[in-house]
C-alpha positions in Angstrom: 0.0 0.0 0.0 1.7 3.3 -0.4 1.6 6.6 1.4 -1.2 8.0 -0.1 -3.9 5.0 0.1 -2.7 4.5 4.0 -3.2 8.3 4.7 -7.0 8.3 3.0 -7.9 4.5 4.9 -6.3 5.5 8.1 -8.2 9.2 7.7 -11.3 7.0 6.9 -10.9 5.4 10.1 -9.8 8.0 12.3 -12.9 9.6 10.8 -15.4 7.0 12.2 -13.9 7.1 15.7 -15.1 10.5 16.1 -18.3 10.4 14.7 -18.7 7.6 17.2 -18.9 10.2 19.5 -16.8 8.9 21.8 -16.0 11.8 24.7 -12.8 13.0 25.7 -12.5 12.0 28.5 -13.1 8.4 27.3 -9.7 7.8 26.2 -8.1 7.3 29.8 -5.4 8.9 31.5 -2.5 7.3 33.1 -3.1 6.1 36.5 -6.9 6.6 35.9 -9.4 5.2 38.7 -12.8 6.2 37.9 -14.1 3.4 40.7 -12.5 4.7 43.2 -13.2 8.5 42.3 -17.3 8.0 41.6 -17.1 7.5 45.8 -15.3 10.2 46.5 -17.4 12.7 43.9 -20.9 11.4 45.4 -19.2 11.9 49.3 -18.1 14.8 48.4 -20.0 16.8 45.6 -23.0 14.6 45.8 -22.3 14.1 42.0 -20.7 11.6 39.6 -18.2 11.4 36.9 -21.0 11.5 34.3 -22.5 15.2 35.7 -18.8 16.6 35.4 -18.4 18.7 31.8 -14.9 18.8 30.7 -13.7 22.7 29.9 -10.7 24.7 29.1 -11.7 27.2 31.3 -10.3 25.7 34.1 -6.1 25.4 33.7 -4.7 22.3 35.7 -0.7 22.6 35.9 0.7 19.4 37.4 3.8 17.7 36.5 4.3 15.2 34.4 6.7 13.0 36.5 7.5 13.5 40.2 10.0 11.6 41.7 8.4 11.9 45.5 4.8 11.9 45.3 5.0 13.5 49.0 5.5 16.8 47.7 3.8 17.3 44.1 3.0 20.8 43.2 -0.6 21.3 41.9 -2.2 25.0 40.1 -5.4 25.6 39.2 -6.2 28.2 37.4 -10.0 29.4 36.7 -10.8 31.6 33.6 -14.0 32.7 34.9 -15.0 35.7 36.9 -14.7 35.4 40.7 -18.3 35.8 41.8 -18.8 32.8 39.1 -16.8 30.3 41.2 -18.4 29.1 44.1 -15.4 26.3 44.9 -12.8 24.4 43.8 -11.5 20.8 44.4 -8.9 18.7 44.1 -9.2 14.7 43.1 -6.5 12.3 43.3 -8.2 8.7 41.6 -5.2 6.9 43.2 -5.2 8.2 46.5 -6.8 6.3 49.8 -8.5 9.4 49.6 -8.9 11.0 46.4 -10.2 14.3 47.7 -7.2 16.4 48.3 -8.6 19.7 49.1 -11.7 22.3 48.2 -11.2 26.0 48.0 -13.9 28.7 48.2 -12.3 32.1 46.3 -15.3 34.0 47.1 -14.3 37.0 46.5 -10.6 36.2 45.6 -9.2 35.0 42.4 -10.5 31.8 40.9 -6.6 30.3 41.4 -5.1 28.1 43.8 -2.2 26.4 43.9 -0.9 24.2 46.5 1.2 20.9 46.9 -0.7 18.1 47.7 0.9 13.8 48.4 -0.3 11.3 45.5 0.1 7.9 46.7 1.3 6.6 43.2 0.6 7.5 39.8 -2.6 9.2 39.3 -4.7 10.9 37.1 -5.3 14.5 39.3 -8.8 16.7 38.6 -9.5 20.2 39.1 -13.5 20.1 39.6 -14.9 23.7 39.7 -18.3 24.1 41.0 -20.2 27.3 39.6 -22.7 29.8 41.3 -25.2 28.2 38.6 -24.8 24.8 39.5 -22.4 23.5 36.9 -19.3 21.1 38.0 -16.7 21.8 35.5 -13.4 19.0 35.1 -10.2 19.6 34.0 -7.9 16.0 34.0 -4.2 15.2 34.1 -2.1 13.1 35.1 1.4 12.9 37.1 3.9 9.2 37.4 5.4 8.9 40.3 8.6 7.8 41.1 8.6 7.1 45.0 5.3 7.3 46.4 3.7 9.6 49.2 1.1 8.3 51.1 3.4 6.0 53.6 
């Protein structure tokens, strides 16, 4: 086969995976645990993965690799207004507990930026919670090295 008829069968294909509408956040992240996350959303938010909307208004800045997941430096970042924002959270899905922390900006800057311990690789969310109602996710994830969590 040469280049030309692989580009237009793989486009083909690649072009049937997304009218499959399969979402975003479908494809996984490393160190992904949606089990043990879905308890800690409906403890915590009294909502589940499902009534989260991905966005790119929230900016999650974690890094890639950590080599002691005892100190792992975690920004988020909200490009909303500040009487928008009614609260942000932190997720780890790997964590004994996943829920790391919640901020309320109130009148403050929708930013926060903390470190926080991931017990191994996980995937971390930023979950923003709106004045409306809305619970907004942005997803990434971190591999660590040593882990933090004893």
């Amino acid at each position: 086969m040469n280049r030309r008829a692989f580009l237009r069968t793989t486009g083909v294909a690649l072009g049937a995976v997304a009218l499959a509408g399969l979402p975003v956040r479908a494809q996984g992240l490393e160190g992904e645990d949606l089990a043990n996350l879905e308890k800690a959303l409906q403890a915590v938010l009294g909502k589940g993965f499902k009534d989260l909307t991905p966005s790119n208004v929230i900016k999650l800045t974690v890094p890639a690799i950590a080599e002691s997941g005892a100190n792992v430096p975690a920004e988020v970042e909200v490009n909303l207004p500040s009487n928008q924002v009614k609260a942000i959270h932190l997720f780890a899905d790997k964590n004994p507990t996943p829920h790391l922390v919640a901020f309320m900006p109130m009148k403050a800057l929708p930013y926060y930026a903390t470190r926080v311990r991931l017990a191994e690789t996980s995937a971390v969310r930023a979950v923003v919670e709106t004045t409306d109602g809305k619970f907004l996710l942005a997803s990434a994830s971190t591999r660590v090295t040593v882990g933090g969590c004893g």
